[in-house]
N, C-alpha and C positions, 0 to 999 in steps of 0.2 A: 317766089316759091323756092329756087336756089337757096336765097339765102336765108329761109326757113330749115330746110334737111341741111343747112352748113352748120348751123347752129346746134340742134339736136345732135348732129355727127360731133361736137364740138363737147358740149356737155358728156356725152356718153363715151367719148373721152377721158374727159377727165375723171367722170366718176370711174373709168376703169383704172385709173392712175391713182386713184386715191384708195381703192382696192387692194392695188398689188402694192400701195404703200404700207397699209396695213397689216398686210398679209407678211410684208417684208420685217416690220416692226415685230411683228407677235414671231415670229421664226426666231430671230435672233433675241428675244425675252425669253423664250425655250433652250433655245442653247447655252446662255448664261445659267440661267438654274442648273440645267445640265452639268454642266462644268463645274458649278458649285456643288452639286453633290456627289459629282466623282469627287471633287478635289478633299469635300470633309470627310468622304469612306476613305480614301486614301490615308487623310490626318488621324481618322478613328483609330485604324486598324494600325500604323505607325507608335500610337500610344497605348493601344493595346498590346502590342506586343513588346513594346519595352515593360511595360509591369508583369509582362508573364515572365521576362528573362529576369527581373529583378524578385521575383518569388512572389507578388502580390499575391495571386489568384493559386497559391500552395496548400493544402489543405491545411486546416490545424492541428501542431503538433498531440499527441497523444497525452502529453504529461508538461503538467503547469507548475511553477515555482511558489511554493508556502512562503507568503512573508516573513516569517521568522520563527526560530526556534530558541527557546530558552535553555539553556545548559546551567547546572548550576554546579558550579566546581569544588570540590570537596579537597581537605587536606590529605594525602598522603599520607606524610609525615606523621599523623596522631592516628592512623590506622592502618597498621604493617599490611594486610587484608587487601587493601585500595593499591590499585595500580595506574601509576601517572602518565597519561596516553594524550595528553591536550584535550580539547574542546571540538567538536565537531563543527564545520559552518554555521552561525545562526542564521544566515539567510541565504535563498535561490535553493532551499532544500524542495523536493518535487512533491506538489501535493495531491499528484492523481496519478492512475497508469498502477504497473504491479512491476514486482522485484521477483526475481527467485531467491530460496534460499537454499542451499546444499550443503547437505551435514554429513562425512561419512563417518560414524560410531561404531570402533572397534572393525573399519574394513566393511559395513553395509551401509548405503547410501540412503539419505531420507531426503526427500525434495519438499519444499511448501511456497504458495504462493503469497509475497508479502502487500496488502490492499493498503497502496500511499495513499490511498482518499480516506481510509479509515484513520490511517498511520500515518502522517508522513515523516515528524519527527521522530519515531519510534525505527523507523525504516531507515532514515537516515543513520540514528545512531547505529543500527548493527549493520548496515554499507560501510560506513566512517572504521570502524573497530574491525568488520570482517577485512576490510582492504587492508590493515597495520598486521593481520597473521594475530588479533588478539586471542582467540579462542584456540586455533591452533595448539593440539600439544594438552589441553587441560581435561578434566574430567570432568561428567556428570554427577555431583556428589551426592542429590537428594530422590529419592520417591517423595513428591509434595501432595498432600490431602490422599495419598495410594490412588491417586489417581493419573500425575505425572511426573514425567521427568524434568527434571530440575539440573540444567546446567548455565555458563556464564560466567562462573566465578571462579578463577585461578587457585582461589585458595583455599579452595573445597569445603570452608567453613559456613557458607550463607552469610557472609557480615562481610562479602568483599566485592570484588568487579573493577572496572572501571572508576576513576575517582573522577564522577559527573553522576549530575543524577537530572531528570527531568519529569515534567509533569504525562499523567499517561493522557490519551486521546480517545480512548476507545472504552474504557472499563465500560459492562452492562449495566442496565439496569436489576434492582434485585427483581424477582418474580414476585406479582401480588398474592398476599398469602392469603388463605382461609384459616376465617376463625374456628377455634373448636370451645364452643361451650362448656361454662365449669361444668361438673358431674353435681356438684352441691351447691348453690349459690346461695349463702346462707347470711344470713344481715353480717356476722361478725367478720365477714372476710374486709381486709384492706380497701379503704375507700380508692387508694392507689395503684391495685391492682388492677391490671388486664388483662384479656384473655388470652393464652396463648396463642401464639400463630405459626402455623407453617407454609411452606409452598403447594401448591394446590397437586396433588398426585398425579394429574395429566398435563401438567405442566412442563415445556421442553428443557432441558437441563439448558444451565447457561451457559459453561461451558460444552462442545459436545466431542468424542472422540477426534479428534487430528488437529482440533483446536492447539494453534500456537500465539502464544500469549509473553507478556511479560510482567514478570513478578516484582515486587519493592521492597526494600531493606534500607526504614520502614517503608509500611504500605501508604501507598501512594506516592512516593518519589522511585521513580524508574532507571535503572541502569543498565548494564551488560545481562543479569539474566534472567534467563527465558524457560518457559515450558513448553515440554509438546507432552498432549495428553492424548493416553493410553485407553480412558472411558471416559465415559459421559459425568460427567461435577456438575452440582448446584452446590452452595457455599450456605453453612445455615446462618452466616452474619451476611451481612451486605458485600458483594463483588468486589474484590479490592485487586483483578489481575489484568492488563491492558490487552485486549488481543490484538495481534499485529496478521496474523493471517491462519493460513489453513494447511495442511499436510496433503501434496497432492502425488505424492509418491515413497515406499519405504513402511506404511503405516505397521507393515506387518514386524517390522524391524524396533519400532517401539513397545507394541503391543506385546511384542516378546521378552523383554527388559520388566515389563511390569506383571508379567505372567512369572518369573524369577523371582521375583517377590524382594522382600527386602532383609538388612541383618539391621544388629545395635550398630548407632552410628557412635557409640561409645563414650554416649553420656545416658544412657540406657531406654530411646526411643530408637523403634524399629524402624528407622529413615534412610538406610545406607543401603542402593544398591546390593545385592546379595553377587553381582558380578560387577569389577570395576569398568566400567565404560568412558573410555577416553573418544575426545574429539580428536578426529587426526587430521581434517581440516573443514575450514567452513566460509564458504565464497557467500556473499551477494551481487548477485548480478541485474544490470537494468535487461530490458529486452534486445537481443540482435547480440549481446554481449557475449562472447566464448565464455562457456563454464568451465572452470577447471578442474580436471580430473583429480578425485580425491583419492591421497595417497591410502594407501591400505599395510596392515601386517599380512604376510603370507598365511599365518594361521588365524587369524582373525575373523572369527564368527556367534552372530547372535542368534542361533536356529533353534537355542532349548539345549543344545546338546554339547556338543563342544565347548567348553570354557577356560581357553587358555589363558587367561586375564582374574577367575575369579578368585578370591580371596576367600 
């Protein structure tokens, strides 16, 4: 009988020992896990924060680099007009984000915002040119279509600027026109004729007041000048002016230049300024960039009244 309960005492032994083996086993397969996943938080967060010091996780910049811009270089020398300034970057030119541009004419200040996503080769050209001081010092020489001003060009003739010229990016589309039916549609008219057409009357002008643009001499190669306009234009041929941005300060400073009206520019079209309007300087700036205070004449005003400058 003893050695019956020695036995069972014996067994229930051991299965208690094979118990706490167990028990001993799964504890320390808990701990290792354990430790391995401190140990990989610890390595996460170690390589986490080296890519945060190193900028990984930085937001994305605002403005992105235009593969390329074509400049096309023009002689000089065969046109006194052209002014020899180099070539602008053809690449890492910014093709997104906005520019300011600051004009003060005759002592009043015009501000506009230049769109590098619509522009960016355009935008560079007058950054490139506004940073050399090219505008600086020269004058407005045109009312263009009476509806803008026309500056850019040193040499106040329209046939000059910058000796580069490049393709625009922006120019509109024309507006679809409506037809208007002959008044007589009679068998003998021209098998080749078509009806005329215009732009539809409730149609939005294509260019529209504060609209800044640039012009070509010829149209479609683009250089140093530019328009800001004074009213609203539609063009009765097809769009030929690049817009680089929009006037978001000063407007009333234009709109008064073109309320002056115009004289003979002295080949007997009413195209000249009736008041000379000089640039007296003209910054482009990225954002965060200090603008720089533009120089002023002490008498210098475009209010309608005062015209210490007109001719």
């Amino acid at each position: 009988m003893a050695s019956t309960r020695d036995r069972q005492r014996k067994l229930a032994r051991l299965k208690h020992e094979r118990q706490m083996a167990r028990r001993a086993a799964a504890a320390h397969r808990r701990r290792r896990v354990q430790a391995g996943v401190v140990a990989g938080a610890v390595v996460l967060a170690l390589v986490m924060g080296g890519l945060w010091i190193f900028g990984v996780f930085d937001s994305e910049p605002t403005t992105t680099a235009s593969p390329q811009c074509q400049w096309n270089g023009q002689d000089a020398t065969a046109n006194a007009d052209l002014k020899d300034v180099g070539l602008p970057p053809e690449n890492g030119n910014l093709s997104s984000g906005h520019r300011t541009l600051s004009v003060s004419l005759n002592g009043q200040t015009v501000t506009a915002d230049l769109d590098l996503s619509a522009s960016p080769c355009g935008g560079a050209s007058l950054k490139y040119l506004a940073d050399q001081g090219f505008f600086n010092g020269t004058t407005c020489h045109e009312i263009t279509d009476g509806a803008a001003l026309r500056c850019g060009d040193p040499s106040g003739t329209g046939n000059g600027g910058a000796a580069y010229t490049f393709f625009g990016e922006n120019v509109p589309d024309a507006p679809q026109p409506s037809e208007s039916p002959s008044a007589d549609p009679s068998a003998s008219a021209s098998p080749d004729a078509t009806p005329s057409a215009s732009p539809p009357a409730d149609a939005a002008p294509v260019y529209r007041r504060g609209t800044v643009a640039l012009i070509g001499n010829p149209p479609g190669s683009f250089g140093s000048q530019f328009l800001i306009f004074f009213k609203d234009f539609t063009p009765a041929e097809s769009p030929a002016y690049s817009i680089i941005g929009d006037v978001t300060g000063g407007q009333d400073v234009v709109d008064a230049i073109g309320k002056a009206g115009a004289v003979d520019n002295g080949s007997g079209e009413q195209t000249k300024p009736k008041d000379t309007i000089t640039i007296d300087s003209l910054t482009v700036t990225d954002p965060g960039e200090p603008t720089a205070s533009p120089t002023a004449g002490a008498d210098a005003t475009l209010d309608g009244s005062a015209t210490p400058n007109s001719q």
